[in-house]
KEMIVEX-284901 format. One record per residue (C-alpha): residue in three letters; chain; x, y, z. Coordinates in Angstrom, 1 decimal, padded with zeros to 4 digits. Each point is the difference from the previous one (the first is absolute). Layout:
BEGIN
+---------+--------+--------+--------+--------+
! residuo ! cadena !      x !      y !      z !
+---------+--------+--------+--------+--------+
!     ALA !      A !      X !      Y !      Z !
...
+---------+--------+--------+--------+--------+
//
This chain:
BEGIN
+---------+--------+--------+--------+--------+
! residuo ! cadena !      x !      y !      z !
+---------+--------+--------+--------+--------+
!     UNK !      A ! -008.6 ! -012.5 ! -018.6 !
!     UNK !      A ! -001.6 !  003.0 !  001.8 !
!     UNK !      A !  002.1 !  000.3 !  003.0 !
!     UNK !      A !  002.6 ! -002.5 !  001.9 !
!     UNK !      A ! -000.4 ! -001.1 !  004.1 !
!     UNK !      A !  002.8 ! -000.8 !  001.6 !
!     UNK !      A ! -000.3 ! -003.2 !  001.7 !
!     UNK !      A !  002.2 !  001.1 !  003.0 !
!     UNK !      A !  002.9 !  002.1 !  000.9 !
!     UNK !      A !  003.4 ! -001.6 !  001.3 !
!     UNK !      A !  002.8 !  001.2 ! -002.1 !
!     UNK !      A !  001.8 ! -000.2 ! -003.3 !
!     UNK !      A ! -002.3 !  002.6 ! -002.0 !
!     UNK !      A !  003.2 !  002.0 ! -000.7 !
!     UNK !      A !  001.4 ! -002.8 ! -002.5 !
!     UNK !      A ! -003.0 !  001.0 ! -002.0 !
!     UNK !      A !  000.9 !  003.1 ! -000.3 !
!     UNK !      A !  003.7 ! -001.1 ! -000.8 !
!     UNK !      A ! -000.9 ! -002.7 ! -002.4 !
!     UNK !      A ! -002.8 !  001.9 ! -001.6 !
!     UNK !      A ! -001.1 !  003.6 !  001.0 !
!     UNK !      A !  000.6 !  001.3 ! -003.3 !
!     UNK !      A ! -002.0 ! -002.7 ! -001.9 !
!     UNK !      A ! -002.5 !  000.5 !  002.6 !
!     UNK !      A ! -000.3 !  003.5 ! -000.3 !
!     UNK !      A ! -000.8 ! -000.1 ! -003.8 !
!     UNK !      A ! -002.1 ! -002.4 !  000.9 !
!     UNK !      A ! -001.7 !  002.1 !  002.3 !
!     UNK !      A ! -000.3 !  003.3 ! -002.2 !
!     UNK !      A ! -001.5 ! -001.5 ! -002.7 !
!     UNK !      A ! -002.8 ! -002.5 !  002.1 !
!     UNK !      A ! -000.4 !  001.8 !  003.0 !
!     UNK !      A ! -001.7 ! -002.5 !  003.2 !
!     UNK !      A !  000.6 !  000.6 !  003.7 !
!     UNK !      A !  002.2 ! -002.1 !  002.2 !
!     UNK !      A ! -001.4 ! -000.8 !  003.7 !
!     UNK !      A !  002.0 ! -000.7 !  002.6 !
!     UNK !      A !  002.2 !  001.4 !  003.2 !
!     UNK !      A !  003.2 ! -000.9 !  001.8 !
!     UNK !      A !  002.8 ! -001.3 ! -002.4 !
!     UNK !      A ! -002.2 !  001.0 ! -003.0 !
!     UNK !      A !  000.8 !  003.6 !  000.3 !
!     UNK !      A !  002.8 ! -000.9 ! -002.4 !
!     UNK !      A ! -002.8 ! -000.4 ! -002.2 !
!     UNK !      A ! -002.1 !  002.9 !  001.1 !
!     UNK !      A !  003.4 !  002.2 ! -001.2 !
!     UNK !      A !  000.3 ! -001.5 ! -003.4 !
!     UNK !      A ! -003.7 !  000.6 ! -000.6 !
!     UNK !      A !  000.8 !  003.4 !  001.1 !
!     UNK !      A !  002.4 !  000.8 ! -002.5 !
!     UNK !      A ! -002.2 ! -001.9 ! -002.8 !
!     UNK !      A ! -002.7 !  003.4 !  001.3 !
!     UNK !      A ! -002.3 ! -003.3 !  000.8 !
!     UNK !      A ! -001.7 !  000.3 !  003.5 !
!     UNK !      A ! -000.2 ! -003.0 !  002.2 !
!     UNK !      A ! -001.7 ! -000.9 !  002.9 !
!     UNK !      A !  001.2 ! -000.7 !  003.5 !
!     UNK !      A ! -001.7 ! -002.4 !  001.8 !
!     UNK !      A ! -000.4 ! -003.0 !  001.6 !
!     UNK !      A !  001.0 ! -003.3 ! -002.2 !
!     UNK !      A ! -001.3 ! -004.0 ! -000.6 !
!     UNK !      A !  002.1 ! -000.9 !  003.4 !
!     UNK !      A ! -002.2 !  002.7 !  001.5 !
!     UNK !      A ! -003.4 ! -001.5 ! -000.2 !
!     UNK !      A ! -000.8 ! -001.2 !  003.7 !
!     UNK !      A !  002.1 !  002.1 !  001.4 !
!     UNK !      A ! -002.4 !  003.4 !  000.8 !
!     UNK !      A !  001.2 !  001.4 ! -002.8 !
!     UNK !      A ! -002.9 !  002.3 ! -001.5 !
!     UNK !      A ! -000.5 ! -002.1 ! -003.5 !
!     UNK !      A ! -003.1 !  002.1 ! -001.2 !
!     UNK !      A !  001.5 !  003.4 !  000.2 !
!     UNK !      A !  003.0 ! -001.6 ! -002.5 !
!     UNK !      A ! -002.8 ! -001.5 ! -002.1 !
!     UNK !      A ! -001.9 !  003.6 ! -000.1 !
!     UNK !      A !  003.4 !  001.7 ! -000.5 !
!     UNK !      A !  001.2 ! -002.2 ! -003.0 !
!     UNK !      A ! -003.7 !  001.0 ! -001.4 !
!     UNK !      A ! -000.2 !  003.1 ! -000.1 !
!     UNK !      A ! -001.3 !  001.5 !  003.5 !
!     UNK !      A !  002.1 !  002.3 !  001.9 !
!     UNK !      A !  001.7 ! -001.4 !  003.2 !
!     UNK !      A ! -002.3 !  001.1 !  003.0 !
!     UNK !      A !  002.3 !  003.0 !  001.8 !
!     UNK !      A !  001.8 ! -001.4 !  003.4 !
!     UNK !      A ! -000.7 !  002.4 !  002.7 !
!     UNK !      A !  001.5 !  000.0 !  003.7 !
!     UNK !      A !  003.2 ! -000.4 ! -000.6 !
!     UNK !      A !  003.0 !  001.3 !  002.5 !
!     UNK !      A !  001.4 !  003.7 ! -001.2 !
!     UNK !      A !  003.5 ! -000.4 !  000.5 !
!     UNK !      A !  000.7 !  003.3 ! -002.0 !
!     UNK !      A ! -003.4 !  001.6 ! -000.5 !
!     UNK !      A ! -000.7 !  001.9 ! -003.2 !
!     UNK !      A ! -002.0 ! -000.2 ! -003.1 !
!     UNK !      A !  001.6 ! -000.7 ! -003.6 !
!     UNK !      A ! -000.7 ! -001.9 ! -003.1 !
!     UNK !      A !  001.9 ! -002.4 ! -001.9 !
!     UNK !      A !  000.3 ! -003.5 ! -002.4 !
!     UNK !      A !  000.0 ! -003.1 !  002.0 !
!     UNK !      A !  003.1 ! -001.6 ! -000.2 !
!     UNK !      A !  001.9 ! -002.1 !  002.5 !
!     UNK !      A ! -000.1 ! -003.6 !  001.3 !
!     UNK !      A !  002.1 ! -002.4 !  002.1 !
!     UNK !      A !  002.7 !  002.6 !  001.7 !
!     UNK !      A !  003.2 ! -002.7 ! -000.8 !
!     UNK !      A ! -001.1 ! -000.6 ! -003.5 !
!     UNK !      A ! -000.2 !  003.5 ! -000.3 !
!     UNK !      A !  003.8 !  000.6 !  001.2 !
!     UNK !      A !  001.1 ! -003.2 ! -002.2 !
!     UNK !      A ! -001.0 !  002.0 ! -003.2 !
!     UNK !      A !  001.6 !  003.3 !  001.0 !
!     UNK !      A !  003.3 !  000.2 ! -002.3 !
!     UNK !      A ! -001.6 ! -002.6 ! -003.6 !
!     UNK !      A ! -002.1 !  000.9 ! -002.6 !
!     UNK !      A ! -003.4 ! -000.7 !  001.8 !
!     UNK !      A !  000.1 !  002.1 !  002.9 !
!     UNK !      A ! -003.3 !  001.5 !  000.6 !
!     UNK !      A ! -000.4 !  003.4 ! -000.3 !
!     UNK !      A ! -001.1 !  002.1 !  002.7 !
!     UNK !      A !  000.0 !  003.3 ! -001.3 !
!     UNK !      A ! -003.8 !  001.3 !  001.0 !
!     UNK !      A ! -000.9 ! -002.9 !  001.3 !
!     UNK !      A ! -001.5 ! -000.8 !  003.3 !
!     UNK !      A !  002.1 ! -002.9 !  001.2 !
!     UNK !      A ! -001.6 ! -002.7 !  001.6 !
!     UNK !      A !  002.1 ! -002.8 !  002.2 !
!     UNK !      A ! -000.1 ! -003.2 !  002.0 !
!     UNK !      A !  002.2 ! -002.6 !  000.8 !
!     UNK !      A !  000.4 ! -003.5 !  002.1 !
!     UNK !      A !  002.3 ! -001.6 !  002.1 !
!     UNK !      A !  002.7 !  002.8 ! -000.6 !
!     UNK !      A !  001.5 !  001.2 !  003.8 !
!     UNK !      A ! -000.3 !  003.7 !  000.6 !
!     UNK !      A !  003.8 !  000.9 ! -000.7 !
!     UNK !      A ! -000.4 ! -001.3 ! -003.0 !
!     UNK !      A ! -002.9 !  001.6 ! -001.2 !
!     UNK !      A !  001.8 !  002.5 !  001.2 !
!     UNK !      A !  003.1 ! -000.8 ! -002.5 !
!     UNK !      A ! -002.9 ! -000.5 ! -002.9 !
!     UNK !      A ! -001.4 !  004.0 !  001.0 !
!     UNK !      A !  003.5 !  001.5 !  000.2 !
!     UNK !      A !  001.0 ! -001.8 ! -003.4 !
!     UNK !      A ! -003.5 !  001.9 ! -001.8 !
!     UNK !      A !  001.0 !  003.1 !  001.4 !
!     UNK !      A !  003.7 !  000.0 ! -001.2 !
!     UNK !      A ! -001.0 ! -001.0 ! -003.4 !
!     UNK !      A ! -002.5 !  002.9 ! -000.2 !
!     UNK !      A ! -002.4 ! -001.9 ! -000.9 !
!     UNK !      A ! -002.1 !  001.4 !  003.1 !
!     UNK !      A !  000.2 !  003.7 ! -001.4 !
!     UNK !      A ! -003.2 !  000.6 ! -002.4 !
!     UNK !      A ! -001.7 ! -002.3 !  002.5 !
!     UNK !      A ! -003.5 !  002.1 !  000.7 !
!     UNK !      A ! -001.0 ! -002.4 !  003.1 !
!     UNK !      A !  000.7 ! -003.4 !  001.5 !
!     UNK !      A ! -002.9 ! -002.4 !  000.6 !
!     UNK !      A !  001.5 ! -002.7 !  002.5 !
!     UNK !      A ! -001.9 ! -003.3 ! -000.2 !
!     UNK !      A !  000.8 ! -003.1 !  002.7 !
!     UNK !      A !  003.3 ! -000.7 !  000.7 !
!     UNK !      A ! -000.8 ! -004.0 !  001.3 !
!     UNK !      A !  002.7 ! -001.8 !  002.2 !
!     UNK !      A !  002.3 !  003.0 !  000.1 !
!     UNK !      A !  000.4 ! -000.2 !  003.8 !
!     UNK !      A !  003.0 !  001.7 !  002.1 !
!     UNK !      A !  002.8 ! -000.9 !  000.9 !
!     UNK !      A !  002.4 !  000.5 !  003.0 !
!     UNK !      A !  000.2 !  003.2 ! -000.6 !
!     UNK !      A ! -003.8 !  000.6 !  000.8 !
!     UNK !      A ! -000.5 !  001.7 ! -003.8 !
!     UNK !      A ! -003.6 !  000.0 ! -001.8 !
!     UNK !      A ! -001.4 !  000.0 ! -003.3 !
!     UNK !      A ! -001.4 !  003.2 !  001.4 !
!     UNK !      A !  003.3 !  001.5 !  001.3 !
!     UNK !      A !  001.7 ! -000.7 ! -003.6 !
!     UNK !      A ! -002.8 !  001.7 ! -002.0 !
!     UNK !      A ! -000.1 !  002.4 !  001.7 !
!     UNK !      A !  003.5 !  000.9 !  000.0 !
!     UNK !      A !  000.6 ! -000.6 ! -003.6 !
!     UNK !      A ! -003.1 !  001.1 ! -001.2 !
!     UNK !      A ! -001.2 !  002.8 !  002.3 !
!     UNK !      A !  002.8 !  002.8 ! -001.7 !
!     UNK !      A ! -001.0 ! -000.4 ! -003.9 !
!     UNK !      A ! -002.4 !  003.0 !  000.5 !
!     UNK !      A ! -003.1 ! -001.8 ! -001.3 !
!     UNK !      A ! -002.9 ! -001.9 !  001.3 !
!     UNK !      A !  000.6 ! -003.4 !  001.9 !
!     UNK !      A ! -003.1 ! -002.7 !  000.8 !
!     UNK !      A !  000.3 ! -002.9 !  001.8 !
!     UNK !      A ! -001.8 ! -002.7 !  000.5 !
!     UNK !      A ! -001.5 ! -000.7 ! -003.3 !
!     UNK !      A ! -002.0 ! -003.0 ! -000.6 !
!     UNK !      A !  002.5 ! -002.0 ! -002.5 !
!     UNK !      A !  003.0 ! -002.1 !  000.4 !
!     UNK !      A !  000.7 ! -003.5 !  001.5 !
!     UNK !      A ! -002.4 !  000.4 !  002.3 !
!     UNK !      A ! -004.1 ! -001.5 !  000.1 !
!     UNK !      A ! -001.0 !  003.2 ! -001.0 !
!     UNK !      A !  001.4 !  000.6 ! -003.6 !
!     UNK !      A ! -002.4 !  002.3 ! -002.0 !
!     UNK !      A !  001.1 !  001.1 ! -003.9 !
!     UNK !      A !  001.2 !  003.2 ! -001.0 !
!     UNK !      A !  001.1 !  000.4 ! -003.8 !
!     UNK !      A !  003.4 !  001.2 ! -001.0 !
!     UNK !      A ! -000.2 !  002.3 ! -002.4 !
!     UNK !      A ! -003.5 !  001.7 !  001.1 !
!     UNK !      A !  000.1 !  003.5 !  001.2 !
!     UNK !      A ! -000.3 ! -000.5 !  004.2 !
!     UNK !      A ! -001.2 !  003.1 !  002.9 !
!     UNK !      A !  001.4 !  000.4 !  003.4 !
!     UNK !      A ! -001.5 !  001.9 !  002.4 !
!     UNK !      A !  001.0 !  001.7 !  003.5 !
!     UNK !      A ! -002.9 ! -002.2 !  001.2 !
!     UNK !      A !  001.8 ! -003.6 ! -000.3 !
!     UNK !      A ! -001.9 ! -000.6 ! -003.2 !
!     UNK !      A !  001.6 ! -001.4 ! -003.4 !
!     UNK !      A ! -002.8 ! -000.3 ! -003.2 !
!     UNK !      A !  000.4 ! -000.2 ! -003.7 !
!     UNK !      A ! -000.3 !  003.1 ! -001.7 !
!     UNK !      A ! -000.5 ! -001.1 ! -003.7 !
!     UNK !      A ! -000.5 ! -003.6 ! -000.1 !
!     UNK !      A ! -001.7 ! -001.9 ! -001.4 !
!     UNK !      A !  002.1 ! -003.5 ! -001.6 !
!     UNK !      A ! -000.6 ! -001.1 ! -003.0 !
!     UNK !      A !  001.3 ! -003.2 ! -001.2 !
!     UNK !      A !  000.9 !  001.3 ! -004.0 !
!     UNK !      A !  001.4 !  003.3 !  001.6 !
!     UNK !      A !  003.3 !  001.5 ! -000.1 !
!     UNK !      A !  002.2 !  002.5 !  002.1 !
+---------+--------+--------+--------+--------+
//
C-alpha cells in the first residue's frame, strides 16, 4: 500500500486514534504512505503528524462529482507541487513562512487536551469548517487561544467556512475571524480555495507553505513523495 483515500468524512476518526494511534504510529514510522482526506480525517492528519509522516489534504472518494479539483490531488500525491492560490482576502496582511498544518477548525479543538493534538508551533495554520453557527466557531477560536496552542502560530490561512450562517444576533463568519484571529500579531488570509465547499484544492500538511502581504499562499519546499518522511 502506497498511500490510503479516505472514502468520505462524517465522524468517528477519533476512535482510531483511541483504539489505535500508538500501533498506528509505529506503523507509520517504519512504512511511511500518505493519508488523503479533509473534514473529520484531520484526526488522522494529527496522528500522521506526530508519526513525522506528511499527508495530504484534499478532496476524498465522496468528492468526485462534486467540483472538487481531482487532478491537482492526483498531481499532489505524485510528486508535483500544489499550484500557489493567489487572490485571496488579507484579513491581516503580512508576509511569513511556515509548515502547513491545520484542518477542520472543530476537530482541531476536539484534540486540544489528548495525546494527538497537532502541533502548531511554526506552523501556518490552515482552517475550515461546516454547519457550525458563528458563536460557536466563536467558542472553538476562544478554546485555541486559551490553550495556547495559537501562540507559535506564524499565520492563519482561512479556507471556506460552508453553512455557517448568522444568527439573531446578525454575527458572520467574517465578524468572528476577525475578532479572534485579527490580534495574534501574524498574517491572516481568507478565502482560501479548500473546505466543504466546490472548490477544495490540496495543500500538504507537513510541507513548508509562504504567505504574502499580497493575498497569496504557495509551497515553499514541496514537493510529496509517497516513500518520504517528516
Amino acid at each position: 500500500v502506497r498511500a490510503v483515500l479516505a472514502a468520505r468524512g462524517g465522524h468517528g476518526a477519533l476512535r482510531v486514534l483511541e483504539r489505535h494511534g500508538d500501533a498506528l504510529r509505529d506503523v507509520l514510522r517504519a512504512n511511511p504512505k500518505p493519508v488523503v482526506g479533509f473534514s473529520d480525517i484531520t484526526a488522522l492528519h494529527a496522528l500522521w503528524t506526530l508519526s513525522e509522516v506528511r499527508s495530504l489534504h484534499a478532496p476524498m472518494v465522496a468528492a468526485v462529482g462534486r467540483g472538487a479539483d481531482l487532478d491537482a490531488t492526483r498531481a499532489a500525491l505524485y510528486g508535483e507541487t500544489p499550484a500557489p492560490w493567489t487572490d485571496l482576502s488579507p484579513l491581516v496582511p503580512g508576509d511569513a513562512e511556515g509548515v502547513a498544518r491545520g484542518g477542520n477548525l472543530a476537530v482541531l479543538c476536539a484534540l486540544l487536551g489528548t495525546p494527538w493534538s497537532l502541533p502548531l508551533e511554526g506552523a501556518v495554520l490552515f482552517l475550515e469548517d461546516i454547519g457550525e453557527a458563528p458563536y460557536r466557531l466563536d467558542r472553538m477560536l476562544t478554546s485555541l487561544r486559551l490553550s495556547g496552542a495559537l501562540r507559535g502560530v506564524r499565520a492563519v490561512v482561512c479556507g471556506e467556512f460552508t453553512n455557517c450562517h448568522p444568527n439573531a444576533d446578525g454575527v458572520t463568519v467574517d465578524d468572528v475571524l476577525r475578532d479572534r484571529l485579527g490580534d495574534l500579531g501574524v498574517p491572516v488570509l481568507t478565502r482560501a480555495p479548500f473546505g466543504h465547499g466546490e472548490a477544495h484544492r490540496p495543500w500538504v500538511q507537513g510541507a513548508r507553505v509562504r504567505v504574502t502581504r499580497e493575498g497569496a499562499v504557495a509551497h515553499a519546499e514541496g514537493l510529496f513523495d509517497l516513500s518520504d518522511r517528516g
